[in-house]
TORKOL-4160 file (C-alpha; in steps of 0.2 Angstrom, whole numbers, padded with zeros to 4 digits, m for minus):
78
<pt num="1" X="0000" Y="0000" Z="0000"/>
<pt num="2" X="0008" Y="0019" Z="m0008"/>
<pt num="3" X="0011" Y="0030" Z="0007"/>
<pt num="4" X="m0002" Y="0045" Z="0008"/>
<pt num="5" X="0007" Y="0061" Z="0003"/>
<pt num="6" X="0014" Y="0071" Z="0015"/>
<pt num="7" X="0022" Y="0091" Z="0016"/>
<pt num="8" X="0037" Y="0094" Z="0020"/>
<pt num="9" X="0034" Y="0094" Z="0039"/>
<pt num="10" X="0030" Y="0078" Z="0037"/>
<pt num="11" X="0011" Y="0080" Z="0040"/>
<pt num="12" X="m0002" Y="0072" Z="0025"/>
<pt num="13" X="m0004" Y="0084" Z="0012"/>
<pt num="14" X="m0022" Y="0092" Z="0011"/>
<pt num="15" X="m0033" Y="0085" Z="m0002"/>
<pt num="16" X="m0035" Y="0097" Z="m0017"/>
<pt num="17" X="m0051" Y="0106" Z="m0018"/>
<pt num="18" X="m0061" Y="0103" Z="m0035"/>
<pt num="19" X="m0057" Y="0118" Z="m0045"/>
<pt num="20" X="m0078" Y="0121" Z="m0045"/>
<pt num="21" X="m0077" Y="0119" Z="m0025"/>
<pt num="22" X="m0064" Y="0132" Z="m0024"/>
<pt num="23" X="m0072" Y="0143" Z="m0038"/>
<pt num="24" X="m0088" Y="0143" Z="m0027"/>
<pt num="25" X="m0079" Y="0149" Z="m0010"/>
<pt num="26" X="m0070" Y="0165" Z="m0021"/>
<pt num="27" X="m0076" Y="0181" Z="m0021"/>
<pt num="28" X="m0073" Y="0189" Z="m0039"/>
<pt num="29" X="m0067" Y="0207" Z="m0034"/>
<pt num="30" X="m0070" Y="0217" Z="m0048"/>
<pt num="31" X="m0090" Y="0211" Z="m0047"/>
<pt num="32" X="m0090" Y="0215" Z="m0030"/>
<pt num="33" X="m0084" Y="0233" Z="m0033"/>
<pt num="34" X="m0095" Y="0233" Z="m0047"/>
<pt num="35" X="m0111" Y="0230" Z="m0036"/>
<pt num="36" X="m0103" Y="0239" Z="m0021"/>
<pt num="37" X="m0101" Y="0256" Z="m0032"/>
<pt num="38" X="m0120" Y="0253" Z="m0040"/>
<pt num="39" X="m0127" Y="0254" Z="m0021"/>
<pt num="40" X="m0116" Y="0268" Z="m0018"/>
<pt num="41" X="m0125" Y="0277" Z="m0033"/>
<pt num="42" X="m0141" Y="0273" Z="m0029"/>
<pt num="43" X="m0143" Y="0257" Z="m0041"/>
<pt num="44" X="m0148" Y="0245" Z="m0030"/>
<pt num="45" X="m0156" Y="0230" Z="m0043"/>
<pt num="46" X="m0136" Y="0224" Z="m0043"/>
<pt num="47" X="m0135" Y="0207" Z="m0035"/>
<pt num="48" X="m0118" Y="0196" Z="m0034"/>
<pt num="49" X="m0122" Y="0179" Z="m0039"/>
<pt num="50" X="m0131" Y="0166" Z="m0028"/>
<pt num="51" X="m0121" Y="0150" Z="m0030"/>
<pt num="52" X="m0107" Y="0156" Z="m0017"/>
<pt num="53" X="m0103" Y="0143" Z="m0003"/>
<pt num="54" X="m0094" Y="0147" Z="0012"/>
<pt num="55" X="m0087" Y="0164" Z="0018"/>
<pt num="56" X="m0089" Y="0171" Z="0001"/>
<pt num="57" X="m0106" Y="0164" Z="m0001"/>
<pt num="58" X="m0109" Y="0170" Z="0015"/>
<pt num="59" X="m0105" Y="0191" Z="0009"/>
<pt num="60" X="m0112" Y="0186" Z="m0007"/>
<pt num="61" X="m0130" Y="0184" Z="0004"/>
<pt num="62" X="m0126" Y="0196" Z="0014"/>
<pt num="63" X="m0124" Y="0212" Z="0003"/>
<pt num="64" X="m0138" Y="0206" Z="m0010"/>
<pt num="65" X="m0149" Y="0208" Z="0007"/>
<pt num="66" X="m0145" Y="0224" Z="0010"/>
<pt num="67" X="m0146" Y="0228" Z="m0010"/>
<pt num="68" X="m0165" Y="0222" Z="m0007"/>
<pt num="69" X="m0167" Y="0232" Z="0011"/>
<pt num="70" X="m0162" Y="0248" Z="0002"/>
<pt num="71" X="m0172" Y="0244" Z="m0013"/>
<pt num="72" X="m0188" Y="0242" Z="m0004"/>
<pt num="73" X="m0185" Y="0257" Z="0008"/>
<pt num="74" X="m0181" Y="0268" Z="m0008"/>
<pt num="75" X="m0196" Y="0263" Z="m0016"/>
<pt num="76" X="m0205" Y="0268" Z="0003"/>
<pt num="77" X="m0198" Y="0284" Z="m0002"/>
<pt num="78" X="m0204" Y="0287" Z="m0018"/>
């Protein structure tokens, strides 16, 4: 039986993620800022996409809620 892969501590190596797995856990930064600097203007029907898993998913959720909050109290406005 091969020996599990190890670092070069001598601890097992880490299974790489899937590059899908890792593609969903990243924040694209440039859409972010995009959707960021809509809000900022007033736009708030921007929305970062919904298939984010983990921390970024997590933003992702988080700032398309307070896109909605705004949106709805701005349309209260008018």
């Amino acid at each position: 039986m091969p020996n599990a892969p190890t670092t070069g501590n001598g601890r097992p190596a880490k299974r790489a993620r899937s590059k899908r797995a890792a593609a969903a856990d990243h924040l694209d930064l440039e859409q972010l800022l995009g959707v960021l600097t809509a809000i900022r203007k007033g736009d708030f029907s921007m929305r970062m996409p919904v298939a984010k898993t983990g921390v970024a998913g997590k933003v992702a959720d988080t700032l398309n809620e307070i896109a909605e909050l705004n949106q709805e109290m701005a349309q209260e406005l008018e």
